[in-house]
C-alpha positions in Angstrom: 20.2 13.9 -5.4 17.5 14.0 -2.8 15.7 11.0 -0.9 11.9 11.1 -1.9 10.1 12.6 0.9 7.2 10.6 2.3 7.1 12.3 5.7 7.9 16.0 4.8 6.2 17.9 2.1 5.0 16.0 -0.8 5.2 19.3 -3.4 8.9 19.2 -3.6 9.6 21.0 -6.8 13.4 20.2 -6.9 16.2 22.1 -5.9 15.4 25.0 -7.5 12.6 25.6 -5.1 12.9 28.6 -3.4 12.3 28.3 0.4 10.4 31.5 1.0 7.4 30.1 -0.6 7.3 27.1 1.3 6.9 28.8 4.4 3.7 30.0 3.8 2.3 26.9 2.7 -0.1 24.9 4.6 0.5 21.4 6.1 -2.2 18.8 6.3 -1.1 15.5 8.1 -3.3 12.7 7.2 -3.6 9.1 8.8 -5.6 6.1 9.2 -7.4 8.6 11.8 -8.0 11.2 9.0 -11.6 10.3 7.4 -10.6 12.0 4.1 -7.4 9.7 3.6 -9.9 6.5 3.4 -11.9 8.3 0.7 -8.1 7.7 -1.3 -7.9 4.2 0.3 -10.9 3.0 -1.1 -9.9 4.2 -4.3 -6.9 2.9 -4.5 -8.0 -1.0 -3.6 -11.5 -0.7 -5.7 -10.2 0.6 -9.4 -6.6 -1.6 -8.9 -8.4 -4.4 -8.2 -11.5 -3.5 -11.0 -8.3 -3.1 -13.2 -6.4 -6.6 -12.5 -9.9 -8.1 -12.8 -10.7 -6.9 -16.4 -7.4 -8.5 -17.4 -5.3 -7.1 -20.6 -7.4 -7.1 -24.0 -6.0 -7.7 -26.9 -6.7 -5.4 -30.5 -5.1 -6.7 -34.0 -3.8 -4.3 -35.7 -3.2 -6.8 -39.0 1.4 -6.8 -38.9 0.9 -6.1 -35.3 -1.0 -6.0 -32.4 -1.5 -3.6 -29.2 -2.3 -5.1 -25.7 -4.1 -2.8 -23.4 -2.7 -4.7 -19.4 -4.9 -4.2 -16.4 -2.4 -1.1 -15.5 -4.0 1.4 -18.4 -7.3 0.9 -16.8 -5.4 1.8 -13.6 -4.3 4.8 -14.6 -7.0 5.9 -16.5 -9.7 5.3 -14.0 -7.6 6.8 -11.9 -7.0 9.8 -13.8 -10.5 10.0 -14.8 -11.8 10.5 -11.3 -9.3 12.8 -10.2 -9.7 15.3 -12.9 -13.0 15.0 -14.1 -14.7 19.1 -13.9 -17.8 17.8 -11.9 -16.5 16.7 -8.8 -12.8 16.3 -8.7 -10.6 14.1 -6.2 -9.5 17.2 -3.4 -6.0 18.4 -3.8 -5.2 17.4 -0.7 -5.7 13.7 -1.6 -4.2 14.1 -5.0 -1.2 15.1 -3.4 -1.5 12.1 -0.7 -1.5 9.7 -3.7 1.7 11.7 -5.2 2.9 10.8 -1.7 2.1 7.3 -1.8 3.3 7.0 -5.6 7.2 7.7 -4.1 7.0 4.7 -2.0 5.5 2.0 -4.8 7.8 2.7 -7.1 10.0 1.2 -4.1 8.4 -1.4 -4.1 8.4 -2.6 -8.0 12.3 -2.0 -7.8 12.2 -4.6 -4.8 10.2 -6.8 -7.1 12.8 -6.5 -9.6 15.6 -7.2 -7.7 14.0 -10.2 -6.8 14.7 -11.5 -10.8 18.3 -9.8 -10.8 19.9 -12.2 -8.3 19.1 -15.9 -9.8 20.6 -14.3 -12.9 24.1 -12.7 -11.7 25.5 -15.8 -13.1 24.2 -15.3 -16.5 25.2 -11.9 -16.2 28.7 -12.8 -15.4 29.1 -15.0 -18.5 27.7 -12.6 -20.8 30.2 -11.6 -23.4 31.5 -8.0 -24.0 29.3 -7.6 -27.0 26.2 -8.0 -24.7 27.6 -5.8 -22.2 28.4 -2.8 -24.4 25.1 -2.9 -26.2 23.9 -0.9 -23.3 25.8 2.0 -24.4 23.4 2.3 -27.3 20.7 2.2 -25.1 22.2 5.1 -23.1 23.2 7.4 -25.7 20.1 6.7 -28.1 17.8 8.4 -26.4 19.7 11.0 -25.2 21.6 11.9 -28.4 18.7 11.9 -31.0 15.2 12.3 -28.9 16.4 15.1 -26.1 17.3 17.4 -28.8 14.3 16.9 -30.7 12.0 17.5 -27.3 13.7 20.3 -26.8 12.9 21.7 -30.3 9.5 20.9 -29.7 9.7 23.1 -26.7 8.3 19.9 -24.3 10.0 21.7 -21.2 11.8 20.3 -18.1 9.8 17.1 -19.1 12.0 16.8 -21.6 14.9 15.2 -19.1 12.1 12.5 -17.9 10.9 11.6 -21.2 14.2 11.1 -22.8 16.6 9.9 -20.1 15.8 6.3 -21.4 13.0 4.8 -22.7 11.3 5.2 -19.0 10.5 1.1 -17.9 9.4 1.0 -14.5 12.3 1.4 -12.8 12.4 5.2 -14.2 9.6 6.5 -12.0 12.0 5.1 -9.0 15.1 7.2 -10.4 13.1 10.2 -11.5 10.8 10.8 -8.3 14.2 10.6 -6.1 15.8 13.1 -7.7 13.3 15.3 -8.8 10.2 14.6 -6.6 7.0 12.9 -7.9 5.5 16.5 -8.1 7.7 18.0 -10.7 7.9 18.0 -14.5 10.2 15.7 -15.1 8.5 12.6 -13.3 5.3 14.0 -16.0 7.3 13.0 -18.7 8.5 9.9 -17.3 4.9 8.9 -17.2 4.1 10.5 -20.7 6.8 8.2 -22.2 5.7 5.7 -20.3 2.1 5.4 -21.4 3.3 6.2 -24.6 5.4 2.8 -24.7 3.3 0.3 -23.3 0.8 1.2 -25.8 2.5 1.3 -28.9 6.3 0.3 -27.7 5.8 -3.2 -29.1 4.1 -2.1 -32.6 7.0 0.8 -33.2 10.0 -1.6 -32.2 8.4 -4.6 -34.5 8.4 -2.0 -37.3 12.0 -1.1 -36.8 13.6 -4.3 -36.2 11.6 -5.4 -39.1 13.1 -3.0 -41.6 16.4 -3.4 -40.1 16.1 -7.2 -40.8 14.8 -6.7 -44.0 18.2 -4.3 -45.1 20.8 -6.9 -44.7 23.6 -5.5 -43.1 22.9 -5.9 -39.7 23.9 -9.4 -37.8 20.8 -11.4 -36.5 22.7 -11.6 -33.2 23.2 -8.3 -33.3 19.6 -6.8 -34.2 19.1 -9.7 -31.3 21.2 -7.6 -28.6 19.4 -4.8 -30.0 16.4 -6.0 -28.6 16.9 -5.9 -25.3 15.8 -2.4 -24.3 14.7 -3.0 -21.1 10.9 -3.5 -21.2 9.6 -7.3 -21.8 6.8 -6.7 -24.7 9.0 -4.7 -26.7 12.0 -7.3 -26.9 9.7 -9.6 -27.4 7.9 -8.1 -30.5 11.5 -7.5 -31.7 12.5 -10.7 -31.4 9.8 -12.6 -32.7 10.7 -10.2 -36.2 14.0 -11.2 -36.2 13.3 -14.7 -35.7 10.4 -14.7 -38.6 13.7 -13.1 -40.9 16.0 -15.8 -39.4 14.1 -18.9 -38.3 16.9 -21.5 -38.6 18.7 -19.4 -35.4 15.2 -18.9 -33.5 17.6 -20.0 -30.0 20.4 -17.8 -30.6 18.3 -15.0 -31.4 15.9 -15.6 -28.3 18.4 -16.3 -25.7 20.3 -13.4 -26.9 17.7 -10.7 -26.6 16.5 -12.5 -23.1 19.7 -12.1 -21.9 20.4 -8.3 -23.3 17.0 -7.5 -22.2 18.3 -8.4 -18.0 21.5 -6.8 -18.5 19.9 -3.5 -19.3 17.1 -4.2 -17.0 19.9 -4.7 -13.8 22.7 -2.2 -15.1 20.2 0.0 -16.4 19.0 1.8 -12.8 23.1 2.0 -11.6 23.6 3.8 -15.6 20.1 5.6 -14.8 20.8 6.9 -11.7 24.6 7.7 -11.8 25.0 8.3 -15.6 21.9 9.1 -17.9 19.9 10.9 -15.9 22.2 13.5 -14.5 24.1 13.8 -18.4 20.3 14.3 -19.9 20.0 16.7 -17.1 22.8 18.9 -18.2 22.5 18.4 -21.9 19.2 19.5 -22.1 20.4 22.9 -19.4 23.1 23.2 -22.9 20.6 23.4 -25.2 18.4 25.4 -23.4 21.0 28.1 -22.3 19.4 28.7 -19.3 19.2 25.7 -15.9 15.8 26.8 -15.6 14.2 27.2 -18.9 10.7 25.9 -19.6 11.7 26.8 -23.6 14.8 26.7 -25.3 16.5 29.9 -25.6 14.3 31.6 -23.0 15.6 33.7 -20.2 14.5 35.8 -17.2 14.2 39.3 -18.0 15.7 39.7 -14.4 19.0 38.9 -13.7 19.1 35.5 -10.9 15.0 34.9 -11.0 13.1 32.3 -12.2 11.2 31.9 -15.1 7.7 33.0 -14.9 6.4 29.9 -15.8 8.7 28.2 -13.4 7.6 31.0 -10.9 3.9 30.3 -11.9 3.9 26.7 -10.8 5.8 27.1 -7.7 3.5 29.0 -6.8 0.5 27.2 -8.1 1.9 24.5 -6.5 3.4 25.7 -2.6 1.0 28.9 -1.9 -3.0 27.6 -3.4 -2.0 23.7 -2.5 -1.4 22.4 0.9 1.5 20.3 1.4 0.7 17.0 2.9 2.2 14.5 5.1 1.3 10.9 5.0 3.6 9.0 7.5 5.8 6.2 5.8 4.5 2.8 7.9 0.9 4.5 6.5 2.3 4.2 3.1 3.7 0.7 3.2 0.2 -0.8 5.0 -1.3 1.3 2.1 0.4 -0.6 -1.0 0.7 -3.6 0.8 -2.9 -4.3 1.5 -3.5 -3.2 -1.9 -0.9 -5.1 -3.4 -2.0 -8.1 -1.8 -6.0 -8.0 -3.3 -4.6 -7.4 -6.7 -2.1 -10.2 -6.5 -4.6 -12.3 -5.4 -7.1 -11.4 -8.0 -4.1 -12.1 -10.4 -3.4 -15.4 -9.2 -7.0 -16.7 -9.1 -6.1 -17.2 -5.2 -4.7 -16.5 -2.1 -1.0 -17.7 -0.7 0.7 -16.6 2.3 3.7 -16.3 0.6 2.0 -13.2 -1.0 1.9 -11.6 2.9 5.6 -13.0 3.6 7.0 -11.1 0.4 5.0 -7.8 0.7 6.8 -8.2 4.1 9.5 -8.5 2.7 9.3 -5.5 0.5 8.4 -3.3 2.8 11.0 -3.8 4.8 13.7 -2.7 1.7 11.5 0.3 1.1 12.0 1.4 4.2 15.7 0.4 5.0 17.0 2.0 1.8 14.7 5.2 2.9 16.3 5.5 5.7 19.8 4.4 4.6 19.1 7.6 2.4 17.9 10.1 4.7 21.0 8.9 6.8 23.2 9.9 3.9 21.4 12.6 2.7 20.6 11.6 -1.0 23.9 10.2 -1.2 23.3 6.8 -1.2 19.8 6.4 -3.1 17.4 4.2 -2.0 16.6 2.6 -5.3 20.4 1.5 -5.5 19.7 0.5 -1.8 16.5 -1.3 -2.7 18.1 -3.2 -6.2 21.2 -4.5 -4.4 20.0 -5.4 -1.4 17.3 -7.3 -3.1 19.5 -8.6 -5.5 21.7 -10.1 -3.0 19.7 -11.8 -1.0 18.2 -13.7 -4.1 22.0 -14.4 -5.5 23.2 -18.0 -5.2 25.4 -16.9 -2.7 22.5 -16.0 -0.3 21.6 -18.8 2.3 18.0 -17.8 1.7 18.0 -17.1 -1.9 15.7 -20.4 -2.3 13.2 -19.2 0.0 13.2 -15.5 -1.2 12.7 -16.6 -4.8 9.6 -18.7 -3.8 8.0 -16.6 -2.0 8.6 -13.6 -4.5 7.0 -15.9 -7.6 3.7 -15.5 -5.8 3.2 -11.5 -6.7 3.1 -11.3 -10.6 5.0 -8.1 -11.6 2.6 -6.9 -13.6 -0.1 -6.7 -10.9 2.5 -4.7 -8.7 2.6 -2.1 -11.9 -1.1 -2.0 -11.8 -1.1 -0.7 -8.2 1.8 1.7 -8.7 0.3 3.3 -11.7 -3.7 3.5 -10.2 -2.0 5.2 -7.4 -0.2 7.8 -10.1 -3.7 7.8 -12.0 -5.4 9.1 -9.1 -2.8 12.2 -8.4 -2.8 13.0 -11.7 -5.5 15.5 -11.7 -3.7 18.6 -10.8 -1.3 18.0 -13.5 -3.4 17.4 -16.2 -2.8 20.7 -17.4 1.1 19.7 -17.8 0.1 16.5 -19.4 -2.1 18.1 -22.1 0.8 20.5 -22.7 3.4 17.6 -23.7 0.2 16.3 -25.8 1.1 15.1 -29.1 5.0 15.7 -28.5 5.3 12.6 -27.0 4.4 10.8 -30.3 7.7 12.1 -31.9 9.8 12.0 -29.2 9.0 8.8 -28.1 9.2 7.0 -31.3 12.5 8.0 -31.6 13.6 7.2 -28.3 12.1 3.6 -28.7 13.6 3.1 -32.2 17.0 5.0 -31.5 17.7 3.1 -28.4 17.4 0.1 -30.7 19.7 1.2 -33.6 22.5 2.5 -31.5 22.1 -0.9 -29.6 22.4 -3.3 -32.3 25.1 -0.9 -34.1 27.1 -1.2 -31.1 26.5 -4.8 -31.2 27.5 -5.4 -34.8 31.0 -3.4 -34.0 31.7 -5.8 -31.0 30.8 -9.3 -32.7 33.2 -7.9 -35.0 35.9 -7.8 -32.3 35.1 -10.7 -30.2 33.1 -12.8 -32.2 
């Protein structure tokens, strides 16, 4: 595992990469000096604060409902003006934003740890029916929606799509392995488009047909629930609680707890155990470490695919590789970050400087912490314990961090990270287009496997501890 790279080449392409190519590849350093990187700026601040100040619309859809938050206008704004044919964002600056992206998704895991500490308690007293739930969650996706990407031929996106059901904290464990330039972080952000749209409306269906059987416990379909993203334990919940209204608290503090306990043990599983076993399952089914299509091989012995060969050099010898410095980054998202969360808040607090502050300097500890150590000690683990610790009642400043933290809403940190994503999504549009309609299958099942195996487990453990 590999630090993300904010300072060296942004079109890292994983360790399959072969270092001829890069050789040959151009280098273009941009800074505050560079009059082309405040073309991106300006980007960046205008559509993620346009975004936050449309707000999240929401469209009935009679048993359910979608809501469309200020991050899809992010991203599609963003993804509008970098690939639209007319006059394209330069590939220079799509690849500054890819840049850029690695560091954000830093930052929301630093926001998150920020809710992980006050709750270690919580955590602690959580019984070993909540605990093993999360093996549902890790083996439902991997077990039932891996295979069937691979059938429909989705690629090495396959691993990012399928890994887990891909909450924020995925782009953070994908783009440090892989890069934010490489297939797999594409189908991170397929899946994850794919579930805030219609993750709520898919798990609301399942949880309501699950109710509706009678065989599952209402606790248990409540441990279910907590798959890691907010709307979609919610949506379950609320189901379970219209099935089973005389144990609306049980089932609501259940499924808030479940929901933080695969939230916090959900990157240390991501990073140390999902990821790397959907990595090598899907190499097993594809018979070949570098197949773009199951059953494919190199007609030469020890080469590369040539679609693999294709976008290497699509990607190293016709694209420049860019450098944006790392303290450019972190001014970047910060300022940024700030106008949003003010927009957000309906007004301005210092306490929104101190925690961006704050942030920043986690980012770049846990960066360094992983340069230091080579990839061996991420810096998302970094990141989440550090920040988790220092907002932990045993932290002589938890009280202050926690304050100051309230003042940046999540969600208009998400909006940021994903306008940012939007706007270097251009030059992989073709990618995107070529997962398509795959991600409808594939993430259905994720979503609704991770739910089943979850409250499966469930039901087995309340029948050992009660």
């Amino acid at each position: 595992m590999t630090a993300p790279t904010h300072e060296g080449n942004v079109a890292s392409t994983g360790p399959q990469s072969p270092r001829p190519l890069q050789k040959t590849a151009s280098v273009i350093a941009l800074g505050f000096r560079s009059p082309r990187l405040w073309i991106l700026i300006a980007l960046v601040m205008a559509i993620s604060a346009g975004a936050q100040a449309i707000g999240p619309i929401v469209i009935p859809l009679g048993i359910a409902s979608v809501t469309l938050l200020p991050m899809i206008w992010g991203i599609t704004a963003g993804a509008v003006i970098s690939g639209q044919r007319l006059k394209p964002l330069p590939i220079d600056l799509q690849q500054a934003a890819t840049v850029i992206m690695g560091v954000a998704v830093l930052f929301l895991c630093a926001r998150l740890s920020f809710t992980i500490g006050p709750n270690i308690p919580l955590l602690l007293q959580a019984g070993p029916a909540l605990l093993l739930q999360e093996v549902g969650h890790l083996f439902g996706t991997i077990a039932l929606a891996l295979p069937l990407a691979v059938l429909l031929r989705m690629g090495p996106a396959t691993v990012g799509a399928t890994f887990s059901i891909d909450r924020e904290g995925s782009f953070a464990m994908v783009s440090e392995r892989y890069g934010s330039d490489s297939p797999q972080y594409r189908g991170v952000l397929s899946m994850y488009v794919f579930g805030t749209i219609f993750g709520a409306i898919i798990v609301s269906l399942i949880a309501s047909l699950a109710a509706s059987l009678g065989i599952f416990d209402p606790l248990a379909l409540a441990m279910g629930a907590g798959v890691g993203s907010g709307s979609m334990m919610a949506a379950a919940a609320s189901v379970i609680v219209s099935a089973h209204p005389d144990m609306q608290d049980q089932v609501l503090a259940l499924a808030a707890t479940s929901n933080l306990i695969t939230g916090v043990l959900g990157v240390y599983i991501g990073v140390w155990v999902s990821l790397p076993l959907a990595d090598r399952f899907y190499k097993l089914l594809t018979r070949n470490k570098d197949a773009a299509l199951p059953g494919r091989r190199s007609k030469t012995k020890g080469a590369m695919p040539t679609a693999a060969v294709k976008t290497v050099a699509e990607t190293v010898l016709e694209k420049p590789n860019v450098r944006v410095p790392l303290w450019v980054s972190l001014l970047i998202i910060g300022f940024a970050g700030i106008i949003v969360a003010t927009i957000a808040a309906k007004g301005f607090s210092w306490d929104m400087v101190a925690a961006y502050l704050v942030m920043g300097a986690l980012v770049a500890g846990g960066i360094a912490l992983a340069k230091v150590t080579r990839g061996k000690v991420p810096a998302i683990i970094v990141v989440m314990t550090v920040g988790a610790f220092l907002t932990s009642p045993v932290s002589p400043v938890a009280g202050w961090f926690t304050t100051v933290s309230d003042t940046i809403d999540f969600l208009s940190l998400i909006t940021v990270m994903l306008t940012i994503a939007g706007l270097s999504l251009g030059k992989d549009l073709p990618m995107l287009k070529s997962i398509g309609w795959k991600i409808i299958p594939v993430g259905t099942v994720a979503i609704a496997a991770s739910f089943i195996l979850s409250a499966v487990v469930a039901e087995f453990a309340l029948g050992l501890w009660g």
